[in-house]
C-alpha positions, 0 to 999 in steps of 0.5 A, spaced: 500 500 500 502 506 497 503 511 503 505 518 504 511 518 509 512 525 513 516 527 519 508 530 522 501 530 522 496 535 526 489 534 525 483 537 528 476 537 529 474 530 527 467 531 532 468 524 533 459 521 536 456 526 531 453 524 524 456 530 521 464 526 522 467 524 516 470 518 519 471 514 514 475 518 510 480 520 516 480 513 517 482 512 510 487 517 510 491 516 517 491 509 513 495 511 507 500 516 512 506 514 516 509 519 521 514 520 527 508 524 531 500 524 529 498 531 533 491 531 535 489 538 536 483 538 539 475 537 538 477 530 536 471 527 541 465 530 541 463 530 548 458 535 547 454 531 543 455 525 546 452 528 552 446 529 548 444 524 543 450 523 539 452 517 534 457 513 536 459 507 531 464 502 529 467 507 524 468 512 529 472 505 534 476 504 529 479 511 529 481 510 536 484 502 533 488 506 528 491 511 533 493 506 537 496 501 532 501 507 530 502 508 537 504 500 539 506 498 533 510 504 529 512 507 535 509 514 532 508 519 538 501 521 539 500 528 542 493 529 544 491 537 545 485 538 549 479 541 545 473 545 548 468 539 546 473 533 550 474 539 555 472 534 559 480 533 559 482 538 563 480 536 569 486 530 568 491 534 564 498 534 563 498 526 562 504 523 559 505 515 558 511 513 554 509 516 547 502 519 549 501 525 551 495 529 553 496 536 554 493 544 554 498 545 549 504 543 546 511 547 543 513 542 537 520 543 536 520 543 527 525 542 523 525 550 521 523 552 528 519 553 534 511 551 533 506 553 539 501 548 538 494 548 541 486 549 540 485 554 539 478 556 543 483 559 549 482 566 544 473 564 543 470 570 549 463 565 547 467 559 549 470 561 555 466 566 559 459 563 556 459 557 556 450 557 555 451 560 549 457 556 546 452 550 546 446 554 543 451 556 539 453 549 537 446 546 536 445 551 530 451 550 527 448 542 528 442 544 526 444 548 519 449 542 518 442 538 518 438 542 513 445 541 508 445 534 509 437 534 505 439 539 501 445 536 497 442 530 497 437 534 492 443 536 489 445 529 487 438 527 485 439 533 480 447 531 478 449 536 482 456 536 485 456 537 493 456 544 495 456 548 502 451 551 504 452 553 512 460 555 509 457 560 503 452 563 508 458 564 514 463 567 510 458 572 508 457 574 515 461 579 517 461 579 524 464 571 522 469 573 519 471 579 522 471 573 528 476 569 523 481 575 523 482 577 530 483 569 532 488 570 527 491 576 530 491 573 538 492 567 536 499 569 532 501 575 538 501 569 542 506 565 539 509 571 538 510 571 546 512 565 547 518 566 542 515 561 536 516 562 529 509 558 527 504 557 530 498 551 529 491 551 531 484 549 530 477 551 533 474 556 528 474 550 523 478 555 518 484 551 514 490 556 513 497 556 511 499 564 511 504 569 514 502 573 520 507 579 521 513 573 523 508 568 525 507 562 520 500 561 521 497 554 519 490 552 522 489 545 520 482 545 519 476 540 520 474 533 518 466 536 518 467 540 511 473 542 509 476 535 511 484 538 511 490 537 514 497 539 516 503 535 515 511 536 516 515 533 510 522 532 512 525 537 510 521 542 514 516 544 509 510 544 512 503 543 507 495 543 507 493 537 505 486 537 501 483 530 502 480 531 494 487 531 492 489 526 497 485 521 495 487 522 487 495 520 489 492 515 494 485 512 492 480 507 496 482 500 494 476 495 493 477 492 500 480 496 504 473 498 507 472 491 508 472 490 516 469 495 517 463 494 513 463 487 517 463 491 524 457 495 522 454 489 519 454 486 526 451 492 529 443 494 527 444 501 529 450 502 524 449 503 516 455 500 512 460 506 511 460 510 505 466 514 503 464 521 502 467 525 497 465 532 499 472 535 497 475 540 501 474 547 500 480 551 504 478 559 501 470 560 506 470 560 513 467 556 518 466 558 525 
């Protein structure tokens, strides 16, 4: 099997128990990756929702199974960043268990220099201080993914390709984009402080490779929508990698979902997984 061989990978926002998680093209991508270190930088569980009435399937275990198989058996460093929706973690934090780490925040020590790696919601006044009003605010967004879901469904009835609505409404609003930017600039002063020359993050599910001031801003998006990552080659570069275009390098074998449609053939409540090809979209921001 072909793989992408590279010194790091950093992923975010998989919102792992909701529907809306494209788990099955993670899953697919961290299969064809090979990596000294896997960053998961927050939101990856969704705690939020498995409070409520979130979907837990096989597909999402078998995220977990191909976490720890690179961590048992390829001896890869997994470094877990808390999120705001597994902020359950907090209240256990720092851990550290051989090659495991689970953390507020981390400094990755690059090739081309010093990366201050966090989530990000630290700099999300909504999350931090209102706590009622960051779930109101999450069951919207919810609620618009939702109303997307049916009307693509009508897009492909009509040959239609899938296309955004909660993205296209979002980048139109003002006060979101205005958002975007200002989490940007704290977030970049914050690097600035801490003596880094990058920083990576996630949280407003916006995928970024840009330059603020000195700072090298990177924010590696989500598994929801835009369906990105970042990763470190191992001469220092760092790329945004698309799924769309990983997929044309490093396409779906016939069998390869095989045992998972085996597990969810075992579980009346799970669908046999079904890749789905949304593509990635890093140019509209999503809050």
């Amino acid at each position: 099997m072909k793989k992408l061989r590279v010194r790091t990978v950093i992923i975010s926002d998989i919102h792992l128990g909701t529907v809306d998680s494209k788990v099955t093209e993670v899953n697919h991508f961290l299969r064809h990756v090979r990596c000294e270190k896997l960053v998961l930088n927050g939101d990856i569980i969704d705690g939020w929702q498995l409070k409520r009435n979130g979907q837990w399937t096989k597909t999402h275990t078998h995220f977990i199974r191909i976490v720890l198989k690179m961590l048992e058996k390829r001896d890869t460093q997994i470094v877990y960043l808390r999120g705001n929706h597994d902020d359950i973690l907090a209240k256990f934090l720092p851990l550290e268990f051989e090659n495991l780490m689970i953390a507020d925040e981390y400094v990755h020590e690059g090739v081309r220099g010093r990366y201050l790696v966090l989530h990000g919601d630290v700099f999300d006044t909504v999350t931090k201080n209102f706590v009622f009003l960051a779930h109101l605010g999450d069951w919207g967004y919810r609620t618009l993914l939702g109303i997307n879901r049916a009307y693509n469904v009508w897009r492909s009835w009509r040959g239609l390709e899938y296309w955004s609505l909660s993205r296209a409404i979002k980048a139109r609003v003002k006060s979101a984009v205005s958002h975007v930017s200002n989490f940007e600039e704290h977030i970049a002063e914050l690097a600035r402080s801490r003596g880094c020359t990058g920083v990576m993050c996630g949280h407003i599910h916006t995928p970024a490779d840009k330059m603020l001031g000195d700072i090298h801003y990177l924010n590696s998006g989500d598994w929801i929508e835009s369906l990105t990552a970042v990763v470190e080659h191992w001469d220092g570069r760092y790329e945004l990698v698309e799924y769309s275009k990983f997929l044309k390098e490093f396409p779906i074998a016939e069998d390869e979902f095989a045992p998972e449609r085996q597990a969810a053939a075992s579980d009346p409540a799970e669908a046999a997984p079904a890749p789905r090809f949304e593509g990635s979209h890093s140019e509209t921001p999503v809050v």
